[in-house]
Backbone as a chain_set.jsonl record, in Angstrom:
{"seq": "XXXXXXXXXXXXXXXXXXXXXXXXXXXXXXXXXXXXXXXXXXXXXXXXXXXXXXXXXXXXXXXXXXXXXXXXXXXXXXXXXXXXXXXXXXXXXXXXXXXXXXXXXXXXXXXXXXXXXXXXXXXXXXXXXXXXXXXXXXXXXXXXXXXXXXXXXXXXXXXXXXXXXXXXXXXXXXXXXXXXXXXXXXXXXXXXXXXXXXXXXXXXXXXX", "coords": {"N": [[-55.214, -45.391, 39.367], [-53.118, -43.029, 40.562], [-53.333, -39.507, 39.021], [-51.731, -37.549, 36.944], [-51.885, -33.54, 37.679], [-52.565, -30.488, 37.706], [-53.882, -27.537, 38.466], [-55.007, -24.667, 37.71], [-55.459, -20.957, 37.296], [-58.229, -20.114, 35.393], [-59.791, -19.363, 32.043], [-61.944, -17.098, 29.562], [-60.907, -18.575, 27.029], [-60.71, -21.421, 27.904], [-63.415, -22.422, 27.3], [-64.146, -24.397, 25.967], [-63.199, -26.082, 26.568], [-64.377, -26.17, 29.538], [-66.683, -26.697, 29.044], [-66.726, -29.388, 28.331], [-66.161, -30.872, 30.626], [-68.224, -30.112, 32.103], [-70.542, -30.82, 30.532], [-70.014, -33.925, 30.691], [-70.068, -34.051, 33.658], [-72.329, -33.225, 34.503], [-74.912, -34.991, 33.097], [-77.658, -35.376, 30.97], [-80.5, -36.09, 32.991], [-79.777, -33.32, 33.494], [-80.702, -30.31, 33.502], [-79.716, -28.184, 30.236], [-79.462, -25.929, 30.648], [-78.244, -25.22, 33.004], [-75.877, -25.068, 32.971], [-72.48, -23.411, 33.154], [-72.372, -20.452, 31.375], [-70.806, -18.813, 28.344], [-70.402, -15.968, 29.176], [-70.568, -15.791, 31.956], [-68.823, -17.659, 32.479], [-66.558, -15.931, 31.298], [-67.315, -13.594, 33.193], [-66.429, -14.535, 35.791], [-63.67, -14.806, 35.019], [-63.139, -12.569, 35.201], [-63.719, -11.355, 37.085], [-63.118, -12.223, 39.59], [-60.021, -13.712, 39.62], [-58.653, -15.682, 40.876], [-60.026, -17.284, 41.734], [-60.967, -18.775, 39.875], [-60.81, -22.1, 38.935], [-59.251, -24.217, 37.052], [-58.863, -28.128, 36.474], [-56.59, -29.99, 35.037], [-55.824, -33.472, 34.146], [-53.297, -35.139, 33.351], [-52.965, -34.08, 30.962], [-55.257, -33.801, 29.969], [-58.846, -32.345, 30.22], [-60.136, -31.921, 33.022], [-61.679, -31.581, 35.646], [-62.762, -28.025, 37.474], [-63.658, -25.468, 39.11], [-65.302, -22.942, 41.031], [-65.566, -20.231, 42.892], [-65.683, -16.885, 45.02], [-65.593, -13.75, 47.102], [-66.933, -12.993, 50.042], [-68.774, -11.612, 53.142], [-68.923, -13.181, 55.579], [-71.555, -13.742, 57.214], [-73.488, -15.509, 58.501], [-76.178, -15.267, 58.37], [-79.217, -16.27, 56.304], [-79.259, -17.142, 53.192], [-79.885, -17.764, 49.316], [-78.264, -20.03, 46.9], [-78.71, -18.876, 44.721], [-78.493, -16.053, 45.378], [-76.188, -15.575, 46.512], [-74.158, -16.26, 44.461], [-74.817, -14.778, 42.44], [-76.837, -15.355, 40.674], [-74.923, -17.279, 39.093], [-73.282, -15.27, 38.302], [-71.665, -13.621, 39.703], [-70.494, -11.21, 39.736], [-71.856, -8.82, 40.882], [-71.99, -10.179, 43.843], [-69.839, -10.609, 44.242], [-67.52, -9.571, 46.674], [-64.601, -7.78, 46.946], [-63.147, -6.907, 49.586], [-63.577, -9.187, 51.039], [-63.737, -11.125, 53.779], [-64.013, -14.217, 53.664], [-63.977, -17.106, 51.264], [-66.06, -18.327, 49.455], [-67.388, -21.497, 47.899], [-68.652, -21.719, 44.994], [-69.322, -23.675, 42.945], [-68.274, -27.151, 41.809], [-67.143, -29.539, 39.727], [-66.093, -32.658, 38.518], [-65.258, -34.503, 35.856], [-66.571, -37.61, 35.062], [-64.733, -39.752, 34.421], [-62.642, -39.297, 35.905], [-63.157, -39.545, 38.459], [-62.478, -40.16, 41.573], [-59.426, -40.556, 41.229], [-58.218, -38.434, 42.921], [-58.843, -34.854, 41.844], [-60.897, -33.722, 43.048], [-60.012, -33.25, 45.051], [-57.632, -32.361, 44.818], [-58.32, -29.889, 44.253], [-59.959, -28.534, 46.086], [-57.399, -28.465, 47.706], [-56.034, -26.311, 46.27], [-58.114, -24.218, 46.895], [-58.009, -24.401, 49.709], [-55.336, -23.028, 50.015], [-55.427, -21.017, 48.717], [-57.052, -19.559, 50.488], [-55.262, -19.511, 52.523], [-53.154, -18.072, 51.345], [-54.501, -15.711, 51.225], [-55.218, -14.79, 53.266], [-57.368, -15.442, 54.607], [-60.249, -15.662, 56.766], [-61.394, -17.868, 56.456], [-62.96, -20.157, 54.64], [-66.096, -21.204, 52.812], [-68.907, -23.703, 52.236], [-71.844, -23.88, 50.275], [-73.408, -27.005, 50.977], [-74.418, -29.65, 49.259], [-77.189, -32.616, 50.139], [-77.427, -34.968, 48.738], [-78.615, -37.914, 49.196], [-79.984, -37.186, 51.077], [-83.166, -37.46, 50.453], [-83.466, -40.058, 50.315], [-83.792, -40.957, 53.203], [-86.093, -39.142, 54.531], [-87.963, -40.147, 55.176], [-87.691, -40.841, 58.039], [-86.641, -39.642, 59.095], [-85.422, -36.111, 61.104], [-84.347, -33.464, 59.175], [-81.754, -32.463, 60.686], [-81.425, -34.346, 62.542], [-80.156, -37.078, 60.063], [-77.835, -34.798, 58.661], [-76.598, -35.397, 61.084], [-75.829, -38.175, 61.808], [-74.495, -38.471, 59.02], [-71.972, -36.805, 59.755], [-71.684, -38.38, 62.024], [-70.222, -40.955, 61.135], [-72.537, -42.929, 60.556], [-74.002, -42.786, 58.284], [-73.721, -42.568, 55.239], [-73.038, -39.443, 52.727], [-73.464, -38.749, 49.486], [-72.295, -35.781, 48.907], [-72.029, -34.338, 51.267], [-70.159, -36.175, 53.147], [-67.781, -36.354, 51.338], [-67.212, -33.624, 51.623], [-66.591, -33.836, 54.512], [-64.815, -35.414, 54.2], [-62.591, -33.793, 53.667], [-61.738, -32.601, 55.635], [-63.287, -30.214, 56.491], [-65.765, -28.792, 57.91], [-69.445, -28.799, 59.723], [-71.588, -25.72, 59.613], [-73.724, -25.146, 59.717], [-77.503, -25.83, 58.859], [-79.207, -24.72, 55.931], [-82.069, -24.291, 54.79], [-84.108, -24.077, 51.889], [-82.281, -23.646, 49.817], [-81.57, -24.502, 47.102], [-83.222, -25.413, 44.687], [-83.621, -28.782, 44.654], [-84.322, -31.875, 44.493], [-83.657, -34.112, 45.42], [-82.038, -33.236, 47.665], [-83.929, -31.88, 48.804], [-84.421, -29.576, 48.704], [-82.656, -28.446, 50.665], [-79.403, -27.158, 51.792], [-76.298, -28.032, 53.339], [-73.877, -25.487, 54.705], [-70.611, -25.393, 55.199], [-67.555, -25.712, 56.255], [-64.303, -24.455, 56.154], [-61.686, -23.37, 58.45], [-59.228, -20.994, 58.226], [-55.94, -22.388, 59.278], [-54.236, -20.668, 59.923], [-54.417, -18.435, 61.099], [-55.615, -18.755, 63.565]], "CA": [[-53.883, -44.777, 39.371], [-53.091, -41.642, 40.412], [-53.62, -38.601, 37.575], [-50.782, -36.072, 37.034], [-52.828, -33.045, 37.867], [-52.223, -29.24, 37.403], [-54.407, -26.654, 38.74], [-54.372, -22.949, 37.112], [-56.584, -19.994, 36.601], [-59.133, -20.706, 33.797], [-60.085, -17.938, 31.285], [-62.676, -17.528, 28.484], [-60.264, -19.153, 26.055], [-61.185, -22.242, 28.213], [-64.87, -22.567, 27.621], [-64.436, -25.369, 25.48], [-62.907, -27.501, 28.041], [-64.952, -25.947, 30.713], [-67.952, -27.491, 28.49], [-66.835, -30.926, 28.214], [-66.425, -31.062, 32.554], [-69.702, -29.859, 32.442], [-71.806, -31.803, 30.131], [-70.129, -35.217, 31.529], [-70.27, -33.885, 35.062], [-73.37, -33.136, 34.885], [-75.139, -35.151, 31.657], [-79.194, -35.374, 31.449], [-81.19, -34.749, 32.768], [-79.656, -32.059, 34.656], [-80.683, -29.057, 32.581], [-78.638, -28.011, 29.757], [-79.233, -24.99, 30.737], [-78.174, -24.938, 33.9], [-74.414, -25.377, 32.713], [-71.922, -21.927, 32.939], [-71.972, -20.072, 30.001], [-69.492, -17.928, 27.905], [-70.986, -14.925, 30.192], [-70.6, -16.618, 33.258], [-67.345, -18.287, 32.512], [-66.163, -14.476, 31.432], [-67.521, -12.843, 34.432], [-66.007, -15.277, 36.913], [-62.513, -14.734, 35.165], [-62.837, -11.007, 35.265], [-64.394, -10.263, 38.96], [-62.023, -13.044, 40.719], [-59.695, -14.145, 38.822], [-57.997, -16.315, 41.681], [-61.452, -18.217, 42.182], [-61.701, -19.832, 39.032], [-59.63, -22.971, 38.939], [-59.111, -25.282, 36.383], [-57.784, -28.866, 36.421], [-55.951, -30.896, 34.173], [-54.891, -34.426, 34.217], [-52.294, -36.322, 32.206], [-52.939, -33.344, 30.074], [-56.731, -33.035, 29.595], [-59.613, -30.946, 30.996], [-60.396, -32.897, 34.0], [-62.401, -30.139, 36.901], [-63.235, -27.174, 37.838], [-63.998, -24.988, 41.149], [-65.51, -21.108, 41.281], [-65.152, -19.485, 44.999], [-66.181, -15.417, 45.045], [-65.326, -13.764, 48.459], [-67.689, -12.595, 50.542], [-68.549, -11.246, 54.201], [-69.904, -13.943, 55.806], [-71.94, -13.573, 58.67], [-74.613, -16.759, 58.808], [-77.256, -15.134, 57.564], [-79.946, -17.175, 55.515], [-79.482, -17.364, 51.737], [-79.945, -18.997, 48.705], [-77.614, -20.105, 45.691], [-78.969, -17.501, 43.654], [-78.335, -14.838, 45.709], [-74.482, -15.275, 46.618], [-73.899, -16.595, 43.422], [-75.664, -13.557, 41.727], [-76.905, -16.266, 38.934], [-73.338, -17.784, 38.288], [-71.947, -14.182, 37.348], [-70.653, -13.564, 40.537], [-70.528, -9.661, 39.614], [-72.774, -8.39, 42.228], [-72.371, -10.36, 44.987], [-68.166, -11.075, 45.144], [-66.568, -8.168, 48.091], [-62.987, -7.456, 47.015], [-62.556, -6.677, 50.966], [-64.221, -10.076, 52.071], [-63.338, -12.074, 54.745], [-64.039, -15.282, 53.474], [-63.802, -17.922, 50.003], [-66.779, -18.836, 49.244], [-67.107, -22.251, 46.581], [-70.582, -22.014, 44.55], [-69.438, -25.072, 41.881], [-66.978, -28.209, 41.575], [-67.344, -30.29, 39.197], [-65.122, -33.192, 37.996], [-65.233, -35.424, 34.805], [-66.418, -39.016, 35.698], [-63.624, -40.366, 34.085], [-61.255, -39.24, 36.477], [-63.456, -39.27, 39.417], [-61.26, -41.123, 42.482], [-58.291, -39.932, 40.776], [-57.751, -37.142, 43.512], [-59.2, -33.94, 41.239], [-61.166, -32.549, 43.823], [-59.287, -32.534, 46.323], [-56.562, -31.049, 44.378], [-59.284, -28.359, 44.095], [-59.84, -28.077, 47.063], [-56.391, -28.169, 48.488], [-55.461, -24.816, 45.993], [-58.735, -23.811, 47.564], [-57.751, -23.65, 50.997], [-53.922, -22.392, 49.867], [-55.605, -19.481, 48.377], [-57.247, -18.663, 51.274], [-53.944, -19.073, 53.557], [-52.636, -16.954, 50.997], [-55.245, -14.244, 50.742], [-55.31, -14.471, 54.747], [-59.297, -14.797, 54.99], [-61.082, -16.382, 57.733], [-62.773, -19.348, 56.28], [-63.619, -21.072, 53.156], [-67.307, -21.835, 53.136], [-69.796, -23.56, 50.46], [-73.273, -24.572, 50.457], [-73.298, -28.722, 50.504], [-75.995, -30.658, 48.583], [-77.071, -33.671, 50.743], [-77.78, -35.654, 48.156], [-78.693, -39.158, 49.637], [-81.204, -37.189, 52.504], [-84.442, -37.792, 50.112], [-83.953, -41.703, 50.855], [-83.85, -41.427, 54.594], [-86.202, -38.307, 54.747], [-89.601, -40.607, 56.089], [-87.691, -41.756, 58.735], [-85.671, -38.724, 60.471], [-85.405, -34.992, 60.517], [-83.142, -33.139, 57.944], [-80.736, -32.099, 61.204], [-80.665, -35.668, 62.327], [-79.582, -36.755, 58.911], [-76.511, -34.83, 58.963], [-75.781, -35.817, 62.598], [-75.711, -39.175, 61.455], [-73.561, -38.46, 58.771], [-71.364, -36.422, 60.792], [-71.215, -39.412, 62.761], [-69.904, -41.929, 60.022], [-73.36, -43.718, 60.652], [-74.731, -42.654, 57.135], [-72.631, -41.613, 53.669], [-73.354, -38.673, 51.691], [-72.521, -38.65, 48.36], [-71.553, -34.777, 48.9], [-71.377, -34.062, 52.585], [-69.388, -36.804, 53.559], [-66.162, -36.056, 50.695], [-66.743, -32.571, 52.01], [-65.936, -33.47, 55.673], [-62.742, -35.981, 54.508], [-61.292, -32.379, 53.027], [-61.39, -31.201, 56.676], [-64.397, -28.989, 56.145], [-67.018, -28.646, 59.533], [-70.683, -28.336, 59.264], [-71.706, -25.041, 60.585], [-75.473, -24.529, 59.673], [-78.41, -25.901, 57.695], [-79.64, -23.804, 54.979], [-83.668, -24.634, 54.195], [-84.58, -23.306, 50.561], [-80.8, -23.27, 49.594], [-81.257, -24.487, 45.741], [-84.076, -26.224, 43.853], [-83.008, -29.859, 44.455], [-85.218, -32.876, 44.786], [-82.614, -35.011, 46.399], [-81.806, -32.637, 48.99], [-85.246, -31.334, 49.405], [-83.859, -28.092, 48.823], [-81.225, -27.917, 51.987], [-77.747, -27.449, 51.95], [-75.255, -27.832, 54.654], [-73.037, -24.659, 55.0], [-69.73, -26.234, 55.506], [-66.269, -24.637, 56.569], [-62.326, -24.938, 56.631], [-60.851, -22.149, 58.858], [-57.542, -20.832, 58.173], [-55.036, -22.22, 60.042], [-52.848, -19.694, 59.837], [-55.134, -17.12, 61.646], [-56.097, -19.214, 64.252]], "C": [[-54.033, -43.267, 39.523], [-53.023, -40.648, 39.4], [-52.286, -37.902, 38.289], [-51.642, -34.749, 36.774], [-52.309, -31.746, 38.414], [-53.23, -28.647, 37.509], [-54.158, -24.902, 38.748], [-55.801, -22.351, 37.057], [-57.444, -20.439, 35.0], [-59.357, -19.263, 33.453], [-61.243, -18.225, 30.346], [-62.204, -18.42, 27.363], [-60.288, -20.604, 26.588], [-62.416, -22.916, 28.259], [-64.791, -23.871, 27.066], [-64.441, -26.327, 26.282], [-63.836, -27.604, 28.913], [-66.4, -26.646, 30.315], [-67.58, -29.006, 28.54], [-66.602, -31.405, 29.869], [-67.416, -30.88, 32.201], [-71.049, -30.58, 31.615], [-71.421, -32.986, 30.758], [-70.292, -34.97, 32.914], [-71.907, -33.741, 35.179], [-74.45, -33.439, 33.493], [-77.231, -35.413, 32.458], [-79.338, -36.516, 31.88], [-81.433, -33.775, 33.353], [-79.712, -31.245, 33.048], [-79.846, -28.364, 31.432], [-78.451, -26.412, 30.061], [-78.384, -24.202, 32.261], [-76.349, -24.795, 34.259], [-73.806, -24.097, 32.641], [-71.9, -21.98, 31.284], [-71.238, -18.968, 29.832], [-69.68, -17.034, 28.814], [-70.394, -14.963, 31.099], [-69.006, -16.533, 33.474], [-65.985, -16.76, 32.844], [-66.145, -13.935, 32.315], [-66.285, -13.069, 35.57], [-64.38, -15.147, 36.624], [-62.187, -13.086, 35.625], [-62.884, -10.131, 36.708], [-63.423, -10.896, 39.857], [-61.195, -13.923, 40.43], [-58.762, -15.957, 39.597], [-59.033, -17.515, 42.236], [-61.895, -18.836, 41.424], [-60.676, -20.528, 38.587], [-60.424, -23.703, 37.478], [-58.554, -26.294, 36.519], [-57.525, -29.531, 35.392], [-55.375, -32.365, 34.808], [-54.363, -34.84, 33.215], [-52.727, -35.14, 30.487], [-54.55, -32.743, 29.266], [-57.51, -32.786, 30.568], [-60.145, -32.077, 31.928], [-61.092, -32.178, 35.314], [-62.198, -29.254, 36.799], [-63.993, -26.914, 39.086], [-64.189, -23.772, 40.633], [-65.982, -20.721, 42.35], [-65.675, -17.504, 44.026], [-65.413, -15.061, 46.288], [-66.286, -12.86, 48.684], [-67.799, -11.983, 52.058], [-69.173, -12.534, 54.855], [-70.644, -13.903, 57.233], [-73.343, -14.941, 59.147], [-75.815, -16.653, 58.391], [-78.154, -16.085, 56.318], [-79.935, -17.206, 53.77], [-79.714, -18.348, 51.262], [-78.257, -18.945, 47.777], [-77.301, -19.022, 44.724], [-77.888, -16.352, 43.733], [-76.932, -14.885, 46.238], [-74.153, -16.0, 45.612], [-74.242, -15.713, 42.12], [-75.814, -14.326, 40.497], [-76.074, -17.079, 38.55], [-73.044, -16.512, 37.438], [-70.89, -13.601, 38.409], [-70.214, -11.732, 40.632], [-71.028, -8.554, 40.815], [-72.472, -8.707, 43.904], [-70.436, -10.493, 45.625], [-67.95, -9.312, 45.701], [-65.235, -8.419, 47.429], [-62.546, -7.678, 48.719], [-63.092, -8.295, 51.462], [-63.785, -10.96, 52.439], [-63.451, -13.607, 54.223], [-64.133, -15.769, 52.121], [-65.262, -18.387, 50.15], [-67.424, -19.94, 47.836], [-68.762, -22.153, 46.21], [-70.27, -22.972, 43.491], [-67.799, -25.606, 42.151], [-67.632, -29.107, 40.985], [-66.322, -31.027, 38.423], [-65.846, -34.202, 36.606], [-65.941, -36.931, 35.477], [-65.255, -40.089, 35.56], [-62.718, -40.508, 35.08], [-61.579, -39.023, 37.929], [-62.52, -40.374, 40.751], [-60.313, -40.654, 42.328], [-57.342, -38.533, 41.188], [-58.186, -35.811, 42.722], [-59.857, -33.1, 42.239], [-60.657, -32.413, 44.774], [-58.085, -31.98, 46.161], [-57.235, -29.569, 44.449], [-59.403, -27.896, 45.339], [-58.5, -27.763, 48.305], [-55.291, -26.356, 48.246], [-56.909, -23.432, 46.484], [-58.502, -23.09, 48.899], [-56.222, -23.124, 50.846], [-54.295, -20.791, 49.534], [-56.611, -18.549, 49.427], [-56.117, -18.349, 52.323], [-53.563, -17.732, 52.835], [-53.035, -15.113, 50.677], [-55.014, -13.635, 52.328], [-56.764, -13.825, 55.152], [-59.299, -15.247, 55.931], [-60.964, -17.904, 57.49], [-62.775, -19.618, 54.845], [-64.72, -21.68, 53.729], [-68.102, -22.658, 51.736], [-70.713, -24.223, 51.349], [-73.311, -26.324, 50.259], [-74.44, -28.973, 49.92], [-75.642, -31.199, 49.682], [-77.941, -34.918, 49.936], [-79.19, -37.33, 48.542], [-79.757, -38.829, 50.925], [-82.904, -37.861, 52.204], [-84.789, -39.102, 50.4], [-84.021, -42.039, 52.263], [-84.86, -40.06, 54.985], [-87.462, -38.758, 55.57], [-89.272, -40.654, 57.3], [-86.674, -40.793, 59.834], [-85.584, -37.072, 59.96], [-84.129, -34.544, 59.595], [-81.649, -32.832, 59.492], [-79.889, -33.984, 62.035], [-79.847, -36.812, 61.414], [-78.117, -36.242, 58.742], [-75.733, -34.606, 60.444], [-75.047, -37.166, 62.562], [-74.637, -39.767, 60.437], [-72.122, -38.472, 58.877], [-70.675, -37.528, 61.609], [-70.42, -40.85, 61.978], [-71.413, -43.033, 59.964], [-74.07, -43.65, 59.02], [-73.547, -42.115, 56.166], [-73.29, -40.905, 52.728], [-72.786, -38.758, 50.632], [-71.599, -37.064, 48.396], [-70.776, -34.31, 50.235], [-70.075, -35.005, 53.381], [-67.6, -37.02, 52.548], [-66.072, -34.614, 51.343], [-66.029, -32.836, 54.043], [-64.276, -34.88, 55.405], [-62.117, -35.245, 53.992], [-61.12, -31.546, 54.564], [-62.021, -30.642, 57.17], [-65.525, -29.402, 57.547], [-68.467, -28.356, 58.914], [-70.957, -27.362, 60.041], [-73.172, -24.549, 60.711], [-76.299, -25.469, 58.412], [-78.946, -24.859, 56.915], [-81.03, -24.369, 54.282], [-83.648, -23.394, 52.591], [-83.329, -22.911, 50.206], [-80.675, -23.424, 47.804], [-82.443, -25.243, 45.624], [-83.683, -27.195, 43.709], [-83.498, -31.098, 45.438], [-84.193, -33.752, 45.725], [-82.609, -34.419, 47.489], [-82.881, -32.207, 49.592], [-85.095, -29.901, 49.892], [-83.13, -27.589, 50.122], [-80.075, -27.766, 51.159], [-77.475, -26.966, 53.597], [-74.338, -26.935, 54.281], [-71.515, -25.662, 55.609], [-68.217, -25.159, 55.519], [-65.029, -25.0, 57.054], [-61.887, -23.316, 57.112], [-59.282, -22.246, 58.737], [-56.835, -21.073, 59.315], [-54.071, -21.255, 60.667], [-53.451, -18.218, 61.081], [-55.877, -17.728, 63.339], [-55.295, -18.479, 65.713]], "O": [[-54.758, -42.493, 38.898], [-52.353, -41.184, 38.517], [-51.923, -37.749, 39.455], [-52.18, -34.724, 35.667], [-51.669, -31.764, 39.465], [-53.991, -28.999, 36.608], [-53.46, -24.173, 39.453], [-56.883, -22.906, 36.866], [-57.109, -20.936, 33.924], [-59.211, -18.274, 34.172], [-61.612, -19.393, 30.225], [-63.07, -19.028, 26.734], [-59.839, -21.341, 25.711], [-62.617, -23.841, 29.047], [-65.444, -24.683, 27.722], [-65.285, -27.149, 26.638], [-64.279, -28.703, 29.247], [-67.148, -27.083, 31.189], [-68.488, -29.762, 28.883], [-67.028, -32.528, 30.14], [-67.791, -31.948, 31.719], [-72.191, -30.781, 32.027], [-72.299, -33.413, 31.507], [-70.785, -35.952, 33.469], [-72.524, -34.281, 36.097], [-74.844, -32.475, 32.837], [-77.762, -35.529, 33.562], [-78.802, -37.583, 31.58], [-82.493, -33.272, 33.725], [-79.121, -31.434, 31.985], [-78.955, -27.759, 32.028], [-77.443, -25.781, 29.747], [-78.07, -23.026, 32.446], [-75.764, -24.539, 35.312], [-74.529, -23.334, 31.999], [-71.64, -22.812, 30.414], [-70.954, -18.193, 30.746], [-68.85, -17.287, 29.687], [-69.515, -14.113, 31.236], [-68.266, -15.834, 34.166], [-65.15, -16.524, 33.717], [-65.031, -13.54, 32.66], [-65.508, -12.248, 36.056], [-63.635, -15.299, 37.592], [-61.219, -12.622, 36.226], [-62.465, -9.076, 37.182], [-62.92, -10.266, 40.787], [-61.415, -15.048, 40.879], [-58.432, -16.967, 38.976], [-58.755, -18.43, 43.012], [-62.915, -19.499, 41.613], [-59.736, -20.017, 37.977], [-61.582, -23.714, 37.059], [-57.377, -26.039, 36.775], [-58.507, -29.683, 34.666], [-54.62, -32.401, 35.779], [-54.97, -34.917, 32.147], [-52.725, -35.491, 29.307], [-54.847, -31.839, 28.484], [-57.127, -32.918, 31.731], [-60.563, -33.121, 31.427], [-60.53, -32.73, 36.259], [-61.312, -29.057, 35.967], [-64.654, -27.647, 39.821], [-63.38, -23.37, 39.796], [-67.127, -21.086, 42.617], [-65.878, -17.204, 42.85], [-64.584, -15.888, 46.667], [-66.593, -12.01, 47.848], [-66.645, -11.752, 52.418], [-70.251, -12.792, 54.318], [-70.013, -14.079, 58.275], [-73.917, -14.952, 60.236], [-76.527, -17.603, 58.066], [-77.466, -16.554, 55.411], [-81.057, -17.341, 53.283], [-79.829, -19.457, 51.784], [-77.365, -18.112, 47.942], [-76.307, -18.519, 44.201], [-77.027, -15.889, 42.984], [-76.554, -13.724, 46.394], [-73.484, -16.872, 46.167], [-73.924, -16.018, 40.971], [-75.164, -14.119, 39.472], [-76.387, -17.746, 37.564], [-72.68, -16.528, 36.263], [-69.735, -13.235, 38.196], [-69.672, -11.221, 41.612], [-70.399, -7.667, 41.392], [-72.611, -7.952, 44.866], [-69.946, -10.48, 46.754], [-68.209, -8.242, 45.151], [-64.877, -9.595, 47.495], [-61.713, -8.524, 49.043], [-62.825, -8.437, 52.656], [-63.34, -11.799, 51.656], [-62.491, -14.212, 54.7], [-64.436, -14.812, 51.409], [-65.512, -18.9, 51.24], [-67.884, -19.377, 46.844], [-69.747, -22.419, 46.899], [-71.334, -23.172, 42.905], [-66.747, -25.049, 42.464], [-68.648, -29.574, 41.498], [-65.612, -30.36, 37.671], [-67.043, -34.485, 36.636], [-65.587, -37.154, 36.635], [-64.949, -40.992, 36.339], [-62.055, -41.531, 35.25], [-60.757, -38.502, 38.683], [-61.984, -41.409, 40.355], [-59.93, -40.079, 43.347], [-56.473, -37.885, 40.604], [-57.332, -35.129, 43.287], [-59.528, -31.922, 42.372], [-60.809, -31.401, 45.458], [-57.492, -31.289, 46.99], [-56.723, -28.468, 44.651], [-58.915, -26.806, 45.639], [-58.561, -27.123, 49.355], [-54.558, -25.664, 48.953], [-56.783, -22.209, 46.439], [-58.647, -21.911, 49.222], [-55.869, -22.685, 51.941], [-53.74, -19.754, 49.899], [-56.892, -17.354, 49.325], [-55.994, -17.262, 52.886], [-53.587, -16.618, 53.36], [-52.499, -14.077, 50.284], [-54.735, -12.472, 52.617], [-57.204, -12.767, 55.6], [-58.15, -15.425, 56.338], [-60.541, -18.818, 58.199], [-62.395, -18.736, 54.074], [-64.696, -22.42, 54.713], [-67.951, -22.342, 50.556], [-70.639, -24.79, 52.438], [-73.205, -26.72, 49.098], [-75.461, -28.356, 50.226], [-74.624, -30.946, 50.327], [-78.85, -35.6, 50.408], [-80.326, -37.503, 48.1], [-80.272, -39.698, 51.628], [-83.648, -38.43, 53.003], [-85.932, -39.468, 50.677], [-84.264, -43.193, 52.619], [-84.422, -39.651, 56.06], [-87.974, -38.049, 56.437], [-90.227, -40.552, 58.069], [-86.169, -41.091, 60.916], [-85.649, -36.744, 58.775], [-83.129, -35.231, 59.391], [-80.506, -33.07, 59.101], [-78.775, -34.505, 62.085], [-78.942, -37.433, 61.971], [-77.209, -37.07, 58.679], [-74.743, -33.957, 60.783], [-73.955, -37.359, 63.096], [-74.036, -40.835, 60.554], [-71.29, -39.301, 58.51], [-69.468, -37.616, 61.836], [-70.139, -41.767, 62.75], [-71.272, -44.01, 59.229], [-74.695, -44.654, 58.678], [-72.646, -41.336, 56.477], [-74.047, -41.46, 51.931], [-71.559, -38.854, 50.636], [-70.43, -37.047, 48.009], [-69.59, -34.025, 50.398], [-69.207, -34.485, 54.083], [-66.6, -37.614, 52.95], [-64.932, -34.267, 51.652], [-65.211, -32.109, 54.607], [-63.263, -35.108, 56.066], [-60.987, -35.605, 53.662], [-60.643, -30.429, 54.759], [-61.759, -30.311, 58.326], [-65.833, -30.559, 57.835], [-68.638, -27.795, 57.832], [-70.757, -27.595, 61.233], [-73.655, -23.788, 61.549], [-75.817, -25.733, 57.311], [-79.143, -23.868, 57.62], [-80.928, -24.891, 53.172], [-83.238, -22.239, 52.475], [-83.161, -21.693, 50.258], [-79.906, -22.696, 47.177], [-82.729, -25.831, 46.667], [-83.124, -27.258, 42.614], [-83.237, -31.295, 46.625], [-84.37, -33.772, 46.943], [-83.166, -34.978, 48.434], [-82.914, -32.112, 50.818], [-85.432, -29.297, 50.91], [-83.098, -26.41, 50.473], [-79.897, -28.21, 50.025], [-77.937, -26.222, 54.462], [-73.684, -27.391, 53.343], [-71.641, -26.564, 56.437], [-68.01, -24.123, 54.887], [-64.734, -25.653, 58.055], [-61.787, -22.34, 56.368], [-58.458, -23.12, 59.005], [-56.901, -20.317, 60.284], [-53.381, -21.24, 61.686], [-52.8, -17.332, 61.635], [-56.568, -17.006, 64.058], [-55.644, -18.817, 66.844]]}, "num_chains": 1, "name": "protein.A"}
């Protein structure tokens, strides 16, 4: 059944919530450390305040999304480094052309239940409304390490691309819309993916 589902600015006075998305979204033995903290959470309300969503369903803490903006020009990064750590301090542009998402994470509970793509739909609203370019994020490709003997990482998401294979990440990111526009080698520390991500991108309509 569909969730009733409200998407707002999050603040520090949300950490609690923002902890219980984040230990079930991500429970061991993903790192506990690897979870935003008060810092983080703080930062991300203070540097962009329009980039850190919260959702709610049926009245409890149900996702989360944090975007920065940036210049984007294709250039090779990692995680790290346009994510400045998860503080976001350093690396978000006031002036920049584009949204850039470095986390989404939903509850399992309420996964199906439309949440991220509510996220992502005040995602791409807030870039109509900022009047960027683009909305970009780094994709995991979760599901490449089991087909990795047997084809290169660009065939892989060609294949995807093609409906011939299902990502657990790349393939919800292209039913939001979203284009693949580059591989990214050494993108995050992540055995599944074998440290890629797919660069992925919704251009503003509006600017077209």
């Amino acid at each position: 059944m569909p969730a009733n589902i409200t998407v707002r600015s999050y603040t520090p006075d949300d950490f609690d919530k923002l902890m219980t998305i984040q230990r079930e979204a991500f429970p061991p033995p993903f790192p506990e450390a690897l979870w935003w903290n008060k810092e983080q959470i703080t930062a991300h309300a203070a540097t962009f305040r329009e980039g850190a969503m919260y959702a709610e369903a049926d009245g409890e803490p149900a996702g989360s999304a944090t975007s920065l903006l940036v210049h984007f020009d294709g250039e090779a990064h990692t995680w790290e480094e346009v994510a400045d750590n998860g503080y976001i301090r350093r690396s978000h542009r006031p002036d920049g052309d584009t949204l850039y998402g470095i986390d989404l994470c939903v509850r399992p509970k309420f996964r199906g239940r439309g949440i991220a793509h509510a996220l992502y739909d005040a995602r791409k609203q807030l870039v109509i409304d900022l009047r960027l370019k683009r909305y970009v994020a780094g994709c995991r490709i979760p599901n490449f390490h089991k087909h990795a003997g047997q084809m290169s990482v660009e065939t892989y998401v060609d294949k995807v691309v093609d409906g011939e294979i299902n990502d657990l990440v790349l393939s919800f990111m292209l039913r939001q819309g979203l284009v693949v526009k580059q591989i990214m080698p050494h993108y995050l520390d992540d055995d599944e993916s074998l440290d890629y991500a797919v660069i992925v991108e919704w251009k503003n309509p509006r600017l077209a």
